[in-house]
C-alpha positions in Angstrom: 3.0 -12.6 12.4 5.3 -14.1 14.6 9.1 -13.8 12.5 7.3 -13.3 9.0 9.1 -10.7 6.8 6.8 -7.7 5.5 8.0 -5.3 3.0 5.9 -2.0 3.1 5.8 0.8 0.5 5.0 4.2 1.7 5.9 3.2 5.4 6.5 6.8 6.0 3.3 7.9 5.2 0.4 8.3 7.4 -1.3 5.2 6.6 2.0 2.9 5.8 3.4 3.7 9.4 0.1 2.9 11.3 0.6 -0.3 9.5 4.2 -1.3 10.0 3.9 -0.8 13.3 0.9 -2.7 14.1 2.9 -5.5 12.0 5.8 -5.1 14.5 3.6 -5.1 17.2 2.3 -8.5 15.9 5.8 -9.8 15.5 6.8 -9.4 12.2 9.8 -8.0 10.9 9.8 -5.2 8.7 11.6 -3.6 5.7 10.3 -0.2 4.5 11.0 1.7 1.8 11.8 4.9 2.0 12.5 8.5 -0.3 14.3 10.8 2.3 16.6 10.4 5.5 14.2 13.4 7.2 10.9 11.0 6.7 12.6 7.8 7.4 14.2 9.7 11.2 10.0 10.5 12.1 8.8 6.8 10.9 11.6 5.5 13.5 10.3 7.6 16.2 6.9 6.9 15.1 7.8 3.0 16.1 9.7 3.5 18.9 11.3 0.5 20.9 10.5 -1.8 18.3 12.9 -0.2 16.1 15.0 -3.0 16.2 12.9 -5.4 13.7 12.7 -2.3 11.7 15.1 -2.2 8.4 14.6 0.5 6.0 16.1 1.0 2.5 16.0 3.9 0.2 14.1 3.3 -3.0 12.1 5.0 -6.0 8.9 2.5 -6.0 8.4 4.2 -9.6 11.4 2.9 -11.0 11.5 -0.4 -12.2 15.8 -1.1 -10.9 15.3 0.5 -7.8 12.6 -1.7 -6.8 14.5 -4.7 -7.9 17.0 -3.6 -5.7 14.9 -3.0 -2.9 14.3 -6.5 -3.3 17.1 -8.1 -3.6 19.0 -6.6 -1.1 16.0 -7.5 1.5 16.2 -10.9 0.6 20.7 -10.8 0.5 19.9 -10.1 3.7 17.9 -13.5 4.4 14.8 -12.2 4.4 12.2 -14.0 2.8 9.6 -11.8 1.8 6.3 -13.5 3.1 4.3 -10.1 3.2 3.9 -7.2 0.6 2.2 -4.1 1.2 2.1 -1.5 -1.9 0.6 1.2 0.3 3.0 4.2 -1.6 0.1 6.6 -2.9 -0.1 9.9 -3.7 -3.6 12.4 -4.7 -3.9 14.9 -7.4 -7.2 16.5 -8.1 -9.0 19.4 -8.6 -9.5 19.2 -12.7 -11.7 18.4 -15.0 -10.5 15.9 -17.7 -10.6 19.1 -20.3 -8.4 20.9 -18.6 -6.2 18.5 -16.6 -2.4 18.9 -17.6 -1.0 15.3 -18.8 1.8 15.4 -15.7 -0.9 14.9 -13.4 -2.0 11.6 -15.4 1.6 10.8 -15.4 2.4 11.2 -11.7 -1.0 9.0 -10.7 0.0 6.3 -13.0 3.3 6.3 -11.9 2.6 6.5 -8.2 -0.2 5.1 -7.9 -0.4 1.8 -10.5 2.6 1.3 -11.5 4.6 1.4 -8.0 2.1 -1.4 -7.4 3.0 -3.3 -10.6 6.5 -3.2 -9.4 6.8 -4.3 -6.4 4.1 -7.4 -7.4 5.9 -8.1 -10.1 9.8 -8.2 -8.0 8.1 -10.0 -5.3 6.6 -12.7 -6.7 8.8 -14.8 -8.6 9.7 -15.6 -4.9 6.5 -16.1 -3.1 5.8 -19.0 -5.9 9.0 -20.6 -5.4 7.8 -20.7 -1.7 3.8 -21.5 -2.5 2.9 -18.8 0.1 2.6 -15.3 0.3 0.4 -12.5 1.2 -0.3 -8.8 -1.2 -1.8 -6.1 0.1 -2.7 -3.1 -2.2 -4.5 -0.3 -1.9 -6.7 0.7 -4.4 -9.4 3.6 -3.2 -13.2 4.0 -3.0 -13.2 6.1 -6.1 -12.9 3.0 -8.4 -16.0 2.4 -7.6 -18.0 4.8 -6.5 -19.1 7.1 -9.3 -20.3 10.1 -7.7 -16.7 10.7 -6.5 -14.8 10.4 -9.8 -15.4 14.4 -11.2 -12.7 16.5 -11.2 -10.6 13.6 -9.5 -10.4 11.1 -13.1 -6.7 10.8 -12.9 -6.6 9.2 -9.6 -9.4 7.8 -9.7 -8.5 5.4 -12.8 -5.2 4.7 -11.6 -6.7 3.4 -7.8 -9.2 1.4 -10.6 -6.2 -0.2 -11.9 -4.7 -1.3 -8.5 -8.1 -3.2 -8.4 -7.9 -4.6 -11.7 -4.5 -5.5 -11.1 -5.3 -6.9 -7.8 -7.7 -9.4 -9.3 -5.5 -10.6 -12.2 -2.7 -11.1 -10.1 -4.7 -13.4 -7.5 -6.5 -15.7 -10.5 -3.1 -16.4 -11.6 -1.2 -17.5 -8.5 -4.0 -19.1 -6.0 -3.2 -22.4 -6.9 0.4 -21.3 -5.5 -0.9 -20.7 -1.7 -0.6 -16.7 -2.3 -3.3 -14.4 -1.3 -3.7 -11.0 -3.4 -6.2 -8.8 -1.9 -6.8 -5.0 -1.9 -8.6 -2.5 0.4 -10.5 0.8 -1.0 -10.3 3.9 1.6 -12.8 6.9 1.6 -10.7 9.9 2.3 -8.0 9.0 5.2 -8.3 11.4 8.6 -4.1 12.5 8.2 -2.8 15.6 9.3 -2.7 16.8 5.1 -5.8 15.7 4.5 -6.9 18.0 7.6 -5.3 20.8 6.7 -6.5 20.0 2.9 -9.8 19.7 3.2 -11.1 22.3 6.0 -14.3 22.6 6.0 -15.0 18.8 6.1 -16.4 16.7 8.6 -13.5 14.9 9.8 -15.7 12.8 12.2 -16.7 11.0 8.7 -13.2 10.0 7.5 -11.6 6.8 7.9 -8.8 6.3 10.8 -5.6 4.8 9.9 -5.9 2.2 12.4 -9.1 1.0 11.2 -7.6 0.6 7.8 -4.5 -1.1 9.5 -6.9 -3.9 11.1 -7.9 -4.7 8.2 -4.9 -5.4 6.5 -4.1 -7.3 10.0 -6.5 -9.8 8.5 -5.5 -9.4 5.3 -2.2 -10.2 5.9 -2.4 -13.0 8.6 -3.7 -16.9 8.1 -6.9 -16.4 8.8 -8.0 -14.3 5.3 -6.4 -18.0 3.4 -9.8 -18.3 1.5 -9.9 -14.6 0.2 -8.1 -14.2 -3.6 -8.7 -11.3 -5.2 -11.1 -9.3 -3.2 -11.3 -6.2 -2.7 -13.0 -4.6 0.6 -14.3 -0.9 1.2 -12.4 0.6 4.4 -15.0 3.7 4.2 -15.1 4.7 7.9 -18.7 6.7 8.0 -18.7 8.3 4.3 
């Protein structure tokens, strides 16, 4: 990871910070995006002394100029962009499809699939100019896994997208050296998720680090041969 540039969605979320530290600890520099200054202050903490290969920028990942921008000013800077991770996610759930109010449908789509499209679609006209590159996406074990699906359809289709979209993406540039791959969580242990979910048994749920080794992989030389697939992260579920 030694100098390569990794941008990171979500870096101030549970999972996305795990990540670009573990990145930084592995060399890389990072540029995260970000939605407020009081987030961004606790992901800084989070890394610590290696803060200084840290760069942040404020961006919407659901709007399409913002994430251009996010872009462009990372590489104006004269970053080359080896690494993406679209790891900005958010959960709503709790409704049937009959009585599920069409904002929900809207925010999962937004958030979830087409943040993702986004920051693909900014990124790569760049990584084929180079012929190399790296995606990361995180799509979720509910695209999958049927028996999870009710009352949770909204997410659910949207993570089934990031798939989708993960596999499209990778048939059309392997023959340009760039690796698209995706990882599917069961439910994350986070702090929310915690206090979310009481009476779970949190001994079952995925650990952040876990999922972060595996993007490790993912993202170094060693996954060269993988286009397009997607793994289950599932911890004990």
């Amino acid at each position: 990871m030694k100098n390569k540039v990794a941008l990171v969605t979500g870096a101030t979320g549970a999972l996305g910070r795990v990540a670009a530290k573990m990145l930084l600890e592995h060399g890389a520099k990072v540029v995260a995006s970000y939605r407020t200054e009081e987030k961004l202050a606790e992901l800084f903490t989070f890394v610590g002394e290696l803060k200084d290969n840290l760069a942040a920028i404020q961006t919407d990942v659901t709007d399409k100029q913002s994430v251009r921008n996010l872009v462009q000013q990372t590489v104006e800077k004269q970053l080359r962009v080896v690494i993406l991770l679209n790891i900005a996610g958010a959960y709503a759930g709790g409704t049937d499809v009959a009585n599920a109010e069409v904002s929900q449908w809207e925010l999962m789509m937004n958030v979830n699939l087409k943040s993702t499209l986004l920051c693909s679609k900014m990124v790569l006209p760049y990584r084929i100019k180079q012929n190399y590159g790296k995606i990361v996406s995180v799509s979720s074990w509910m695209a999958v896994e049927r028996s999870r699906r009710p009352k949770s359809a909204a997410y659910a289709i949207s993570k089934a997208g990031v798939l989708v979209l993960t596999e499209t993406i990778a048939a059309e540039v392997k023959n340009y050296d760039i690796n698209v791959n995706c990882i599917m969580p069961s439910t994350i242990d986070t702090p929310a998720n915690r206090r979310n979910f009481l009476r779970a048994d949190f001994s079952k749920w995925v650990d952040p680090k876990d999922i972060a080794e595996v993007i490790l992989f993912l993202v170094s030389d060693a996954s060269k041969g993988a286009h397009g697939a997607s793994i289950p992260v599932y911890g004990k579920m």
